[in-house]
PALO-155543 format. One record per atom (N, C-alpha, C, CB): x, y negated, z; residue number from 1; atom name. Coordinates in steps of 0.05 Angstrom, whole numbers. Glycine has a CB too. Example, Ala and Ser with C-alpha at 12.3 -4.5 7.8 and 13.67 -1.06 7.14 Angstrom:
<pts>
+--------+--------+--------+-----+----+
!     c1 !     c2 !     c3 !   k !  a !
+--------+--------+--------+-----+----+
!    264 !    114 !    156 !   1 !  N !
!    246 !     90 !    156 !   1 ! CA !
!    264 !     66 !    156 !   1 !  C !
!    226 !     89 !    181 !   1 ! CB !
!    257 !     45 !    142 !   2 !  N !
!    273 !     21 !    143 !   2 ! CA !
!    258 !     -1 !    157 !   2 !  C !
!    282 !     12 !    114 !   2 ! CB !
+--------+--------+--------+-----+----+
</pts>
This chain:
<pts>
+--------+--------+--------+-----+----+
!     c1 !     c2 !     c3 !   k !  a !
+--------+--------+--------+-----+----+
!    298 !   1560 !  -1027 !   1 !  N !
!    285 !   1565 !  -1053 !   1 ! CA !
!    272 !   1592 !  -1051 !   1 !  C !
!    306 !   1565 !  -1076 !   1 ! CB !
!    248 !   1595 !  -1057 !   2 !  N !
!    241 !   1622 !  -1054 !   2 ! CA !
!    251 !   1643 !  -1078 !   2 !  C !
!    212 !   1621 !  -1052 !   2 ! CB !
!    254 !   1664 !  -1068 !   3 !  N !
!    274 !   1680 !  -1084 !   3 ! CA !
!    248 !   1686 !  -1106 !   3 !  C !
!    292 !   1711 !  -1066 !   3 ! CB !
!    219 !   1695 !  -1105 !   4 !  N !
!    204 !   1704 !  -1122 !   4 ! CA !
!    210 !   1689 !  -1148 !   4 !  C !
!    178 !   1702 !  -1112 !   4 ! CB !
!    217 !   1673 !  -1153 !   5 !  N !
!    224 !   1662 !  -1188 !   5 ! CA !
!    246 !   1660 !  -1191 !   5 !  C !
!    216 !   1634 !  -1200 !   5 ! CB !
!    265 !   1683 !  -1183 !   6 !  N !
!    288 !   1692 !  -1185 !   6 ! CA !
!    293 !   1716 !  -1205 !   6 !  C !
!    294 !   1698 !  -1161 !   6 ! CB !
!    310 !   1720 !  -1218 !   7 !  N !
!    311 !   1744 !  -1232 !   7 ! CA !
!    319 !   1766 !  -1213 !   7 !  C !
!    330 !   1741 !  -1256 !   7 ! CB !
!    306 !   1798 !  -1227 !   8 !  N !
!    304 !   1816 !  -1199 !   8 ! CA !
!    337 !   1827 !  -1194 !   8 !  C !
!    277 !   1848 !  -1203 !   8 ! CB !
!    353 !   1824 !  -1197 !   9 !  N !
!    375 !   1835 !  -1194 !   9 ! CA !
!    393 !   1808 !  -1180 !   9 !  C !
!    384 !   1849 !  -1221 !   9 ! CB !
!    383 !   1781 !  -1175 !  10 !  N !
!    389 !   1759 !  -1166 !  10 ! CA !
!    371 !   1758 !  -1132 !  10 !  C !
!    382 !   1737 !  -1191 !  10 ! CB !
!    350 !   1762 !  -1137 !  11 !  N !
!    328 !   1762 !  -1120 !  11 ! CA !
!    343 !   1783 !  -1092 !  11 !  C !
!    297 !   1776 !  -1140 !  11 ! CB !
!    348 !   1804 !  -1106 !  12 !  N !
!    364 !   1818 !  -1084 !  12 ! CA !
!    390 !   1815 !  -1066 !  12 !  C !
!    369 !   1835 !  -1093 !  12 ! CB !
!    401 !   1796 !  -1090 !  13 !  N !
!    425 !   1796 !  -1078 !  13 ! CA !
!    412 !   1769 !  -1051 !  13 !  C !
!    454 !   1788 !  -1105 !  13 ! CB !
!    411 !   1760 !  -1065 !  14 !  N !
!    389 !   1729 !  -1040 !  14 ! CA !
!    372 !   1742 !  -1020 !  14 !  C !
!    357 !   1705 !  -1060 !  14 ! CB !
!    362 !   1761 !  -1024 !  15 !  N !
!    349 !   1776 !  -1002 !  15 ! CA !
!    371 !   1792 !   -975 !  15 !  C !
!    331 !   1801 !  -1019 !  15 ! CB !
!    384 !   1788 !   -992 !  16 !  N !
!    408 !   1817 !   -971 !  16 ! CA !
!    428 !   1809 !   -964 !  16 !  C !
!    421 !   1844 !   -985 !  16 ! CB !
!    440 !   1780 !   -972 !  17 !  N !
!    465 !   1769 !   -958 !  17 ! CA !
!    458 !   1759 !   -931 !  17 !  C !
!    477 !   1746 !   -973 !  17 ! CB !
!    490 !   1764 !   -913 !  18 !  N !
!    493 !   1754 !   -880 !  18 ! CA !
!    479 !   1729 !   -881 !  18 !  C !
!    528 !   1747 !   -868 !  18 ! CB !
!    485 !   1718 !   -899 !  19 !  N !
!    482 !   1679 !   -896 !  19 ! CA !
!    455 !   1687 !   -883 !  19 !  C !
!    480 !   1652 !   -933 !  19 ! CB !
!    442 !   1691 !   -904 !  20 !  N !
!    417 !   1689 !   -898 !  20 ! CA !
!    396 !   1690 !   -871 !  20 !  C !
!    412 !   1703 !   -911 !  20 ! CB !
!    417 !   1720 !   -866 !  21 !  N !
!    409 !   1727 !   -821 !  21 ! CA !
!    424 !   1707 !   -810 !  21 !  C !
!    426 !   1764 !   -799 !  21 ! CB !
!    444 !   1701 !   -817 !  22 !  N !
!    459 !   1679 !   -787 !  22 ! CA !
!    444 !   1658 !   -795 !  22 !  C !
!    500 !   1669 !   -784 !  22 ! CB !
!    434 !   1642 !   -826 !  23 !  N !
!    420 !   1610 !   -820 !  23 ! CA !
!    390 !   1608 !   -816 !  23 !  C !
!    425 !   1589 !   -846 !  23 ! CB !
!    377 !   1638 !   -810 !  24 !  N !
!    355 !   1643 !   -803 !  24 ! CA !
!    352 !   1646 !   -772 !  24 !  C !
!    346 !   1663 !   -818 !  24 ! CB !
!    375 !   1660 !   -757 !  25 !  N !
!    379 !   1663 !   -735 !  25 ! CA !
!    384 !   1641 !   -720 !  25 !  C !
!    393 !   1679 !   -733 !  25 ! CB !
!    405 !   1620 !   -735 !  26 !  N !
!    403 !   1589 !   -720 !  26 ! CA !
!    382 !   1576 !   -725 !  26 !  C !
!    423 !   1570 !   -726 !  26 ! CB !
!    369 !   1570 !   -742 !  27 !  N !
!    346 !   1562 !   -751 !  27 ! CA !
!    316 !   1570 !   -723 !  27 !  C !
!    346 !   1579 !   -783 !  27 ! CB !
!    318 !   1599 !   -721 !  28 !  N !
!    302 !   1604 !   -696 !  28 ! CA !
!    315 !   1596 !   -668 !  28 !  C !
!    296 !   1633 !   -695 !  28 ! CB !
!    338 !   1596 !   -663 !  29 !  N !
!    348 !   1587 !   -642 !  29 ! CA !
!    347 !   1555 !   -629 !  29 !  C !
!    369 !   1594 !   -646 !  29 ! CB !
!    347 !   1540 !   -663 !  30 !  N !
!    346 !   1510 !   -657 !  30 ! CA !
!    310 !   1509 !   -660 !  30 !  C !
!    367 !   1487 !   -682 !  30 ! CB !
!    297 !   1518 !   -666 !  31 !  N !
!    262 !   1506 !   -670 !  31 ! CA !
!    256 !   1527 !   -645 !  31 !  C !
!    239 !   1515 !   -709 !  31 ! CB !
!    260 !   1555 !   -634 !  32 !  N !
!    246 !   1564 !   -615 !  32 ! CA !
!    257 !   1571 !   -586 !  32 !  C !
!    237 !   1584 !   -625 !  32 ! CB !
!    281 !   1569 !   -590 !  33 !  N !
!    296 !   1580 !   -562 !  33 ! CA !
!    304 !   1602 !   -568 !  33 !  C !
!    280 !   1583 !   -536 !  33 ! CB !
!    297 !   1623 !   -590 !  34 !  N !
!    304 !   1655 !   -582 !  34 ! CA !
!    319 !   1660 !   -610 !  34 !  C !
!    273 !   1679 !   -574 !  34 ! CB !
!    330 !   1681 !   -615 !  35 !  N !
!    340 !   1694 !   -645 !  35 ! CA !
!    331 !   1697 !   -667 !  35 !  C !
!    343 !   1714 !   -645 !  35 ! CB !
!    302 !   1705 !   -646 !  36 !  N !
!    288 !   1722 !   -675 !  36 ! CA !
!    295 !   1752 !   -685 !  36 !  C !
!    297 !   1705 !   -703 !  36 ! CB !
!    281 !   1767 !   -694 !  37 !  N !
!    286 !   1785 !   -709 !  37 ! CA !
!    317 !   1784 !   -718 !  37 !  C !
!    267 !   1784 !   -728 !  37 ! CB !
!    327 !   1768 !   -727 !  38 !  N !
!    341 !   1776 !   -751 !  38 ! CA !
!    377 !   1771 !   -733 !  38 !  C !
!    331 !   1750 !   -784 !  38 ! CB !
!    367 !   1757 !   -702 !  39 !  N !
!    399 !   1760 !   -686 !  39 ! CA !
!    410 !   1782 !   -690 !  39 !  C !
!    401 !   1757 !   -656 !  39 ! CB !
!    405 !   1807 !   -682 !  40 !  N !
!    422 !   1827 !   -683 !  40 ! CA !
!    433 !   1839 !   -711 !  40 !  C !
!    409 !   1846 !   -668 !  40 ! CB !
!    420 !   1833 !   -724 !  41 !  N !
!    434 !   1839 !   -757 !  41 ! CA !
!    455 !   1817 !   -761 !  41 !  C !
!    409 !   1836 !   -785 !  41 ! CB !
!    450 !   1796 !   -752 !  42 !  N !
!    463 !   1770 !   -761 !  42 ! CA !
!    491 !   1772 !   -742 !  42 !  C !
!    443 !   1741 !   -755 !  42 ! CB !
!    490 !   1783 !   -721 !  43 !  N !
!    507 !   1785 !   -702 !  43 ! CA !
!    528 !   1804 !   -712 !  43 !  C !
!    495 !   1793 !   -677 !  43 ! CB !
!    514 !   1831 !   -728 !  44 !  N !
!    529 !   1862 !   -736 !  44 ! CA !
!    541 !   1853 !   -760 !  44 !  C !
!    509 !   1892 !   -742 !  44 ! CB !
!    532 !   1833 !   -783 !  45 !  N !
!    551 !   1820 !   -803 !  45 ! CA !
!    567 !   1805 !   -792 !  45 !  C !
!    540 !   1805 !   -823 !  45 ! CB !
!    564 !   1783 !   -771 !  46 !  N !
!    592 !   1780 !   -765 !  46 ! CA !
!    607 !   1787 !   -753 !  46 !  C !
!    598 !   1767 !   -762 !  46 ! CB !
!    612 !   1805 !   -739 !  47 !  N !
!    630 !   1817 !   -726 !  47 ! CA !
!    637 !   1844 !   -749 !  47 !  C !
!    617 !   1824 !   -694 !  47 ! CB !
!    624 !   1847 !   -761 !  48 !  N !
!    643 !   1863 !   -779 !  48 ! CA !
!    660 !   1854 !   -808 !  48 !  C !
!    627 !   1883 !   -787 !  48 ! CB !
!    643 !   1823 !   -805 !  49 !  N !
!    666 !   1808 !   -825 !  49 ! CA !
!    690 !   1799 !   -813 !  49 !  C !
!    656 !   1782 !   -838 !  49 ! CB !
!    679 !   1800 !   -791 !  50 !  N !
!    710 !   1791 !   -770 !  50 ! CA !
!    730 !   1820 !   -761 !  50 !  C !
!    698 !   1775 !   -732 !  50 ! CB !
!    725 !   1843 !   -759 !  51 !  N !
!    742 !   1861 !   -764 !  51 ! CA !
!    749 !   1870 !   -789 !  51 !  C !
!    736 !   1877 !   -753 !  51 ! CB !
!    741 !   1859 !   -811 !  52 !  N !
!    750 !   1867 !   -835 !  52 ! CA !
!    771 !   1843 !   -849 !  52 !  C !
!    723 !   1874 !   -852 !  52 ! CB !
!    761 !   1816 !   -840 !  53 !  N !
!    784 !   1803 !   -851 !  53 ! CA !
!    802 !   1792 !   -834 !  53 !  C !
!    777 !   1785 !   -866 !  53 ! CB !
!    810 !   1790 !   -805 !  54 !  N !
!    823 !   1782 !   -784 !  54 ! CA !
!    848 !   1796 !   -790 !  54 !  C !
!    809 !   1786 !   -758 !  54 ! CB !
!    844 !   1826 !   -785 !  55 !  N !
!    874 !   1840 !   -799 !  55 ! CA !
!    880 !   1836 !   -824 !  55 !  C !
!    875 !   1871 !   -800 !  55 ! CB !
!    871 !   1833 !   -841 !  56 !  N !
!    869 !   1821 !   -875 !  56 ! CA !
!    891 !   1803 !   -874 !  56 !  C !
!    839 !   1802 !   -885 !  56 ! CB !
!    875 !   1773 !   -856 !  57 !  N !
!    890 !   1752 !   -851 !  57 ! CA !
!    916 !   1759 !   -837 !  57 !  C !
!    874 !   1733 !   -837 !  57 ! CB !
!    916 !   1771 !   -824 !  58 !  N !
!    945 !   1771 !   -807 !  58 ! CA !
!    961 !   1788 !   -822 !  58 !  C !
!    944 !   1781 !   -774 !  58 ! CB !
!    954 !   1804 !   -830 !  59 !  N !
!    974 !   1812 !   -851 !  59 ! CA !
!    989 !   1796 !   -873 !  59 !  C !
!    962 !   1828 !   -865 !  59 ! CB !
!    967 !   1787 !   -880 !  60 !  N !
!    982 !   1764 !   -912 !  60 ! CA !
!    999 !   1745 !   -896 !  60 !  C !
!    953 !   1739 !   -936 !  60 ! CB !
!    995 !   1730 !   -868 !  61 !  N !
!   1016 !   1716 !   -856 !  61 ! CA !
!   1029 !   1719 !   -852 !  61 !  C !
!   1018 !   1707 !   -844 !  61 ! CB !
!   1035 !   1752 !   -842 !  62 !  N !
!   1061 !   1763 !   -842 !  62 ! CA !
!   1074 !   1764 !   -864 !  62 !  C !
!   1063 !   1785 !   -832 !  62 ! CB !
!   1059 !   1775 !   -881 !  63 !  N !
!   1080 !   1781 !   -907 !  63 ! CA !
!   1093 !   1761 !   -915 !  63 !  C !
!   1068 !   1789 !   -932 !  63 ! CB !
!   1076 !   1734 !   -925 !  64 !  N !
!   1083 !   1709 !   -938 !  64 ! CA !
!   1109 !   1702 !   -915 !  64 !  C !
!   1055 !   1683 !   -941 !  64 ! CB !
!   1111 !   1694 !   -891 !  65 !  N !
!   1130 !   1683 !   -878 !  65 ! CA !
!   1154 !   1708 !   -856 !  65 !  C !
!   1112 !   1661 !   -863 !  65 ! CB !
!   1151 !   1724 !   -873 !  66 !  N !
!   1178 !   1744 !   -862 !  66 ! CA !
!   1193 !   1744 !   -872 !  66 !  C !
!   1179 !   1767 !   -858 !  66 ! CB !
!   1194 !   1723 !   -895 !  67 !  N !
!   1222 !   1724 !   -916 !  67 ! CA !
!   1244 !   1709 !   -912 !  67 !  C !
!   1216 !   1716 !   -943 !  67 ! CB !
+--------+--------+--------+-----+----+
</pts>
């Protein structure tokens, strides 16, 4: 959907989420062979969603089942 007939405080948020680099980054990978621009951003959101919720997760599993 193009974000331009979006309200502007919506528009941004659609502009600036991960989703957006990683299904743009597969998107160039499956139509061209390469990343694109937007691999290495897409790469730096996930790997930092993955150090932020991996310990997250392993924590709450500990907690819930140490009882």
């Amino acid at each position: 959907m193009p974000t331009e007939t979006m309200p502007d405080w919506l528009r941004v948020f659609a502009d600036h989420q991960p989703m957006t680099l990683v299904t743009n980054t597969v998107r160039s990978y499956t139509l061209n062979g390469t990343g694109g621009p937007d691999a290495l951003p897409a790469l730096i959101w996930s790997v930092g969603t993955l150090v932020v919720t991996f310990p997250l997760a392993v924590w709450l599993y500990r907690s819930r089942t140490s009882q």
